[in-house]
N, C-alpha and C positions, 0 to 999 in steps of 0.2 A: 757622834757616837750613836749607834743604833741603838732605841729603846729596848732594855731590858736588859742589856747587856752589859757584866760584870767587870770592869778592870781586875788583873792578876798581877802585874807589875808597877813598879813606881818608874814614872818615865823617867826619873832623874839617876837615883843608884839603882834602877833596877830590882829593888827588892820584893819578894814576893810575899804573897801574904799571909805565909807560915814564919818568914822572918820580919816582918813590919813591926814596929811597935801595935798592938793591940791587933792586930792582923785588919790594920784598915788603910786602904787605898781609897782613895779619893775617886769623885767622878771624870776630876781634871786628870787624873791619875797619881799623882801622890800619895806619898806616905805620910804619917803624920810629921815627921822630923824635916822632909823634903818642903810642905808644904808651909811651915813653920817659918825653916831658912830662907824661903822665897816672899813671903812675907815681910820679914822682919829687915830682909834689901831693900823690899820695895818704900817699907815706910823708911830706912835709914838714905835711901839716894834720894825720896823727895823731898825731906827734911834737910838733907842738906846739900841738896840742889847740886846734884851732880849722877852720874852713873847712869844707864840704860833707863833704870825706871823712868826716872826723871825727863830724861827724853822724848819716850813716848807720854808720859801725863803732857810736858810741854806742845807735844806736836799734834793732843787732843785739843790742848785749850784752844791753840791756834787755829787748827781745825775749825771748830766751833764759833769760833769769831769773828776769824779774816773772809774777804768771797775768794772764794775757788782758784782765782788767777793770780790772788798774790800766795797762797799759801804754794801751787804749785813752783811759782818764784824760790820762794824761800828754798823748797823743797831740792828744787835742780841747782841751786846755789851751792847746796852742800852742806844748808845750815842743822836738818834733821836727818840723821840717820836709818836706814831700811833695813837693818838688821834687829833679829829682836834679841833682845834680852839673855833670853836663855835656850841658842838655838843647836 
């Protein structure tokens, strides 16, 4: 996002921010309600180890741990998913 520049919508319901709670959009571009629900997945699928979130924390950790040639393994195997979350 270019500096200085204001979000008007919530990417998720689209709301604007004469109908946002609090008329606040985020920099991510959420609402506060959007940004709340997307949250509160995120800690609920890595707590309990399942759901997209979870996914990508797992295919960070791996990331960060494995060398490059076996994560790509994994990766062409089928074992982490390329789709994100909330596309």
């Amino acid at each position: 996002m270019r500096p200085g520049y204001s979000r008007k919508r919530c990417v998720d319901c689209g709301a604007t921010r004469a109908t946002a709670l609090d008329g606040f959009i985020s920099t991510n571009g959420l609402c506060k309600r959007c940004g709340l629900q997307r949250q509160l997945d995120n800690v609920d699928g890595i707590a309990g180890r399942s759901g997209p979130y979870f996914q990508r924390w797992r295919l960070g950790i791996c990331i960060s741990q494995l060398p490059t040639e076996v994560v790509g393994s994994l990766y062409a195997a089928g074992l982490f998913s390329s789709e994100s979350p909330r596309a």
